[in-house]
C-alpha positions as CSV (number, residue, x, y, z in Angstrom):
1,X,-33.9,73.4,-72.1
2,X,-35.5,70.4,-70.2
3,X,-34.3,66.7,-70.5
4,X,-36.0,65.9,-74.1
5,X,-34.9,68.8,-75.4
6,X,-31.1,68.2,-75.0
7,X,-31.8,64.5,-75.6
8,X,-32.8,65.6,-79.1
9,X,-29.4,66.8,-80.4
10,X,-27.6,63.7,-79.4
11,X,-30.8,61.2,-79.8
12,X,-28.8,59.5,-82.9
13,X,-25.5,59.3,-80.3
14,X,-24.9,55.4,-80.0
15,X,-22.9,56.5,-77.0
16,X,-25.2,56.1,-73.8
17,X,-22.6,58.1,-71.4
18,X,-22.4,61.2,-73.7
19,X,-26.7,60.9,-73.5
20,X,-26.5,60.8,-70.4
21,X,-24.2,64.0,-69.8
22,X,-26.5,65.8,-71.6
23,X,-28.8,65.5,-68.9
24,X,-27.1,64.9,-66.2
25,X,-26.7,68.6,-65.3
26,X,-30.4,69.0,-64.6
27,X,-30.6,65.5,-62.9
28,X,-28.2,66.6,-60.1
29,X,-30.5,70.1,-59.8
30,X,-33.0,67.8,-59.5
31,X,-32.2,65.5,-56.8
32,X,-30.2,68.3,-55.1
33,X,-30.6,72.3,-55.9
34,X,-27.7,73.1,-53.6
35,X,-25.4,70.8,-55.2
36,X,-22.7,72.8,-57.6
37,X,-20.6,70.5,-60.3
38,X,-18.2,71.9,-62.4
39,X,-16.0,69.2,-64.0
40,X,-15.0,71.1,-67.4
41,X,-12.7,72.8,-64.6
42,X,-11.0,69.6,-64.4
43,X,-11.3,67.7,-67.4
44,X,-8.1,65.9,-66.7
45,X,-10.0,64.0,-63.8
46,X,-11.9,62.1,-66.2
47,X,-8.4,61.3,-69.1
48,X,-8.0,57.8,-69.7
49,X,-11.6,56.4,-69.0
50,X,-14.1,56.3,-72.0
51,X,-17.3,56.3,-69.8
52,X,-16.2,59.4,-67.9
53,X,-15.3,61.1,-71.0
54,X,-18.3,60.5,-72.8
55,X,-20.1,61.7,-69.5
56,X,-18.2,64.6,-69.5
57,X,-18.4,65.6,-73.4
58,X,-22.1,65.0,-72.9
59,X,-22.2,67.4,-69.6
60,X,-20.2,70.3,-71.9
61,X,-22.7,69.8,-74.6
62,X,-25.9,70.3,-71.9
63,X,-23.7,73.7,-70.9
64,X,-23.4,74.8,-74.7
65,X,-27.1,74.3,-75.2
66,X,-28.6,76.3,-72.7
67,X,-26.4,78.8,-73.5
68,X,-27.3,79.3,-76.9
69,X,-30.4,79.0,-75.5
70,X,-31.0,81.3,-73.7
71,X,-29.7,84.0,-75.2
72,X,-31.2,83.8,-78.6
73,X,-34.1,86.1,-79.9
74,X,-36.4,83.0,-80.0
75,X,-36.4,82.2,-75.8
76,X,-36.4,86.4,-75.6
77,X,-39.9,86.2,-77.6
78,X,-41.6,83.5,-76.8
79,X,-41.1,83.8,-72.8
80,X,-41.9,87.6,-73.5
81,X,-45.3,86.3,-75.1
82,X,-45.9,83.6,-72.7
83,X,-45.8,85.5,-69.8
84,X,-48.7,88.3,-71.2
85,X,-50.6,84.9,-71.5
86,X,-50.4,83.3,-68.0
87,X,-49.5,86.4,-65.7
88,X,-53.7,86.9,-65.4
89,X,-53.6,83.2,-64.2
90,X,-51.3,84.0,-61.6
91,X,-52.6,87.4,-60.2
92,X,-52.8,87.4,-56.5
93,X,-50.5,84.9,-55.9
94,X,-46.6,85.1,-55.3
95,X,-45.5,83.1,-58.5
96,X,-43.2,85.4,-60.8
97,X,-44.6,84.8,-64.9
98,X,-41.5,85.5,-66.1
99,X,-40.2,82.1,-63.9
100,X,-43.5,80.4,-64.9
101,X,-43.0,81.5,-68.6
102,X,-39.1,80.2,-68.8
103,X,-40.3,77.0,-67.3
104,X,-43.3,76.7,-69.1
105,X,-41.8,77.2,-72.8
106,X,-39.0,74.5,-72.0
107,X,-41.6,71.8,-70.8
108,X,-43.7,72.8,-74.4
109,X,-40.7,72.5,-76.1
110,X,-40.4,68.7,-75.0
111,X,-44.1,68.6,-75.6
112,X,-44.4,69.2,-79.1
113,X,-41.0,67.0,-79.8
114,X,-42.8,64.2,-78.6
115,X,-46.2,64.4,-80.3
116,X,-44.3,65.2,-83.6
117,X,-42.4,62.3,-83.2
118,X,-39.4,63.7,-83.4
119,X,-37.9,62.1,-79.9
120,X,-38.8,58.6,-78.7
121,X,-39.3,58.9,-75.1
122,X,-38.4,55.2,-74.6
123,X,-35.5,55.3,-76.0
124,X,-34.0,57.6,-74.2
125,X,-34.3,56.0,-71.1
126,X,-32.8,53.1,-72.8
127,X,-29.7,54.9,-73.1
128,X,-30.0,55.7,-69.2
129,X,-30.3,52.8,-68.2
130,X,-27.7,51.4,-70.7
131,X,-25.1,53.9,-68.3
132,X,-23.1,51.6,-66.3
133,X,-23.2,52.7,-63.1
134,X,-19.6,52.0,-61.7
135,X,-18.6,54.8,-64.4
136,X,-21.4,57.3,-63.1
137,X,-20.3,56.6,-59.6
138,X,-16.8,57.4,-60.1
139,X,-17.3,60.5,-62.5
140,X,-19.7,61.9,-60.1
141,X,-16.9,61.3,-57.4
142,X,-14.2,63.0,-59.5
143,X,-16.7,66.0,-59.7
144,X,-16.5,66.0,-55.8
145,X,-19.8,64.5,-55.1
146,X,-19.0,62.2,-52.5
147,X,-21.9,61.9,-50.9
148,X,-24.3,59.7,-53.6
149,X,-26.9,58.6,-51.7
150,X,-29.8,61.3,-52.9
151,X,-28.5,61.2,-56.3
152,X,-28.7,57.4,-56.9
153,X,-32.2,57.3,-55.2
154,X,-33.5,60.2,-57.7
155,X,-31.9,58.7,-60.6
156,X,-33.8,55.2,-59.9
157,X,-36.8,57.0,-59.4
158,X,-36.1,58.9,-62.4
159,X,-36.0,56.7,-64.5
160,X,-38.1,53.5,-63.0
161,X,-41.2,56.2,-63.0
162,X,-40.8,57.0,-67.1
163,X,-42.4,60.5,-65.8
164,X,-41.4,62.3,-69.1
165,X,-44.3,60.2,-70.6
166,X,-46.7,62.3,-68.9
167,X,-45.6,65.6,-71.0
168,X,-47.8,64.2,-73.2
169,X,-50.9,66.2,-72.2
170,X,-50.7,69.5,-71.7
171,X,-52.8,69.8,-68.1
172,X,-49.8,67.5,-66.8
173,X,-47.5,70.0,-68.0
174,X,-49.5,72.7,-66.0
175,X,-49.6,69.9,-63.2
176,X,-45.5,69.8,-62.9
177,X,-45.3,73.4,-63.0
178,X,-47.2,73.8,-60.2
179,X,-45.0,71.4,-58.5
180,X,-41.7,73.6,-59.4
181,X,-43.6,76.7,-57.7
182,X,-44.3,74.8,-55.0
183,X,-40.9,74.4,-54.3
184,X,-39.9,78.2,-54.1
185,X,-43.7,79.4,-52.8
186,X,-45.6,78.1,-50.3
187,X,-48.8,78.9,-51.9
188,X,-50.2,76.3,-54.6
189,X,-52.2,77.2,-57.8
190,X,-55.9,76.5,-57.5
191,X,-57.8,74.2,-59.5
192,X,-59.1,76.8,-61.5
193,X,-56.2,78.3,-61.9
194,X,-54.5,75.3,-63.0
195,X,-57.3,74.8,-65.3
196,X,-56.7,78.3,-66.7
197,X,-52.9,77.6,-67.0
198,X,-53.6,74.6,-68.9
199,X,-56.0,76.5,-71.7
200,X,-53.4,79.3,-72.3
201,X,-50.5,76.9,-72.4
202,X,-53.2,75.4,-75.3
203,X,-53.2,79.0,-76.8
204,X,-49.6,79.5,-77.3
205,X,-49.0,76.0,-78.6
206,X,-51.0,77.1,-81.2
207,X,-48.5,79.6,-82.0
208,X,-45.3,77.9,-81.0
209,X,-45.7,74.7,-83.2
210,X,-45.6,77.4,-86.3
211,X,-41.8,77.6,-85.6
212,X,-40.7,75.9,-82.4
213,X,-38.1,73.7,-84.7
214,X,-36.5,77.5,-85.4
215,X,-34.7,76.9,-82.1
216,X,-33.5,73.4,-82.5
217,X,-32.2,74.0,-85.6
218,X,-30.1,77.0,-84.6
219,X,-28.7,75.2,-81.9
220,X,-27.5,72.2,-84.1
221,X,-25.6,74.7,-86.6
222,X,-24.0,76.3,-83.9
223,X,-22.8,73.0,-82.3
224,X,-21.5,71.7,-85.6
């Protein structure tokens, strides 16, 4: 699931490190896709310090998510679906539509949360930016990232740029897909093709706003 999506089961949390351990996961992917964190491993690094420990029950949470996440029927279906949709649009070129799919549906997913209201995008930063930074610092040092430099510079960028605003409109979400390809294939979706990404993603809204709170729902009975 992407960063709204996790947000959503702990969006009522008046805890601001355990918010932020839910994303954090995908934040460090972000800033650094060869950087590998495990601190469940070692959760007796973080005893004794509240902010670490809300950072860390936050990071398990993230892990338990997109677990049940991605192995339940609903992600099976709907990426399944997806892909007969958008693999036309990427005929020709090197981009896998099962990747584009499993990306696509989680970006949707944070989509339709916002435009039914049921996440406020503001506030969640709030709770980012409400992270003291001292504690961040030292869990991410007890998870061996010593280095910080790349991490703190995407995290200020992160946040400062409020780029989960732009999910918003669907031909943005097409838009930051072709930025994740871009990152694994040298070749770039046309305009066209971008264009016709956008009007399928359209398409199978349609269908996924039927039962995309399924998902969510599942996820919170197993987690309680």
């Amino acid at each position: 699931m992407n960063f709204l999506s996790h947000y959503y089961f702990d969006k009522s949390n008046a805890d601001a490190n355990v918010v932020m351990g839910t994303v954090l996961p995908d934040l460090i992917k972000n800033a650094s896709k060869e950087t590998n964190l495990y601190p469940q491993k070692n959760e007796f690094l973080f005893l004794g310090n509240a902010n670490e420990e809300g950072l860390l029950t936050g990071w398990k949470r993230h892990l338990a998510v997109d677990l049940f996440f991605h192995s339940s029927n609903f992600f099976l279906e709907k990426t399944t679906a997806l892909k007969h949709l958008i693999k036309p649009v990427v005929e020709g070129t090197p981009v896998r539509p099962s990747f584009l799919a499993h990306i696509g549906l989680e970006l949707l997913l944070d989509h339709l949360l916002i435009e039914h209201n049921l996440v406020q995008v503001n506030h969640f930063y709030e709770k980012l930016m409400a992270v003291k930074k001292e504690s961040l610092n030292d869990f991410l040092e007890h998870c061996g990232l010593k280095d910080q430099t790349v991490f703190s510079k995407f995290l200020e960028s992160f946040i400062s740029s409020k780029y989960l605003f732009s999910y918003q409109k669907l031909e943005n979400i097409s838009y930051a897909l072709n930025r994740i390809c871009m990152r694994l294939w040298p070749e770039t979706l046309s305009e066209k093709q971008l264009a016709e990404l956008t009007f399928q993603l359209g398409l199978f809204k349609q269908v996924l706003e039927k039962d995309f709170m399924n998902i969510f729902d599942e996820i919170k009975s197993k987690l309680s």
